[in-house]
C-alpha positions, 0 to 999 in steps of 0.5 A: 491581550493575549496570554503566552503559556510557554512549553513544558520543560523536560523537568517538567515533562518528567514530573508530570509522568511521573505522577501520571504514573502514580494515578494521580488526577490531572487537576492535582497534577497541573496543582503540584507543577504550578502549570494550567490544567489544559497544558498538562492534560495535553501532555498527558495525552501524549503519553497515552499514545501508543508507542511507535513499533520498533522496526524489525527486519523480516526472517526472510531477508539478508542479514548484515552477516549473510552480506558480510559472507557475500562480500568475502565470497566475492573478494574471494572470486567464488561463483554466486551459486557457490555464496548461495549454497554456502549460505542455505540461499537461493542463487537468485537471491544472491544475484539479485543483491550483488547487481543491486549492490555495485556489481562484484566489483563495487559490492560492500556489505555495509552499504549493501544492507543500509541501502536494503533498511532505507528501501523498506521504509513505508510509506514508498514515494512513488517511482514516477514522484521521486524521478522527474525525468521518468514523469516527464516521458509517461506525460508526453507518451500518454499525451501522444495517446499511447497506451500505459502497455505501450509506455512501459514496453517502450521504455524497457526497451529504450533504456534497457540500462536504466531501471530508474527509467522502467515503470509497468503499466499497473503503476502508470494505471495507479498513478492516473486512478488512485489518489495516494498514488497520483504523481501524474496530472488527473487529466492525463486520463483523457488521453487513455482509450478507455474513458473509465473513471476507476481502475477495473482491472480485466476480469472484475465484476461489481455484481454481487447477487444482490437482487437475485431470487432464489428458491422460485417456482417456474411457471413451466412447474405449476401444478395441473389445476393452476394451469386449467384455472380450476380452483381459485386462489393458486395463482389468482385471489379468490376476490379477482376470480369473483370479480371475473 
């Protein structure tokens, strides 16, 4: 028959952290909670861990306030380079969040900066994971032998208002090469024009000087009475020269 040990409740938990805390050994521990040994030194072992980092927004990106003052200075009908002087920002920057935002008329600062907390989170799904559509049209081009250049320029140019349906070619490259990476099908690569098995990008090289000698004489910079084999033992062993 099996036995069933059932949870630790969260009195329990709590006492047992508590008496962790004191030093207290596991065994004296489980005693005092009347639990078995094994469940409170796996409990323990949680409370060991590391605490997950709190997440942090980066200095350098927007703040909730900065888009507040975005949203009030389009509300306004000031131009995006006036926002981005009143704000110490560069006008791109300023740009980029207003058309990734809803445009002028459709900005808000709350959804803005959600959206901006939701984007950071890693790990990121993959773009050709995450939009079935894009996946579908990178197969059948690689399926058609194109090239990943040719796919991406293809679909930039087919469906210039719609960045959901752009990918640059290193990410197609990164998805048929890379496992972490791998939303498209592994035997896609058989299409490629290059049979490689990995990822080289242009210019890499695998050598390292391993193998290579350094500090050798040249044979042009033998001395005299090596090159008329006058003496024994420069260039040949004495025993190969009595042996001549």
């Amino acid at each position: 028959m099996r036995l069933v040990v059932r949870k630790l409740t969260g009195a329990e938990k709590a006492q047992i952290g508590e008496l962790w805390s004191t030093g207290l050994p596991e065994r004296l521990i489980a005693r005092t909670v009347s639990r078995p040994h094994s469940t409170v030194r796996g409990y323990i072992k949680v409370l060991r861990r590391p605490a997950a980092p709190t997440r942090t927004r980066s200095p350098i990106r927007l703040t909730l306030a900065e888009r507040e003052e975005i949203s009030r200075g389009l509300a306004a009908g000031e131009s995006l380079r006036a926002i981005a002087a009143g704000l110490g920002r560069a006008p791109s920057t300023i740009s980029r969040e207003v058309r990734a935002n809803g445009g002028r008329s459709g900005y808000r600062a709350v959804v803005a900066d959600e959206a901006a907390w939701r984007r950071a989170l890693r790990p990121k799904e993959p773009k050709l994971a995450r939009v079935e559509l894009l996946r579908w049209l990178v197969e059948a081009a690689l399926e058609r032998r194109w090239s990943p250049e040719q796919i991406a320029g293809w679909l930039r140019s087919s469906f210039a208002d719609r960045p959901e349906l752009q990918v640059s070619h290193e990410t197609i490259y990164q998805s048929l090469y890379v496992q972490a990476r791998g939303a498209l099908r592994k035997e896609l690569t058989a299409y490629l024009r290059r049979r490689h098995t990995t990822r080289r990008p242009r210019g890499h090289s695998t050598y390292n000087g391993q193998g290579q000698l350094r500090g050798v004489l040249h044979i042009s910079q033998r001395p005299a009475e090596a090159q008329d084999r006058a003496v024994p033992g420069h260039w040949e062993s004495q025993w190969g020269c009595q042996a001549a």
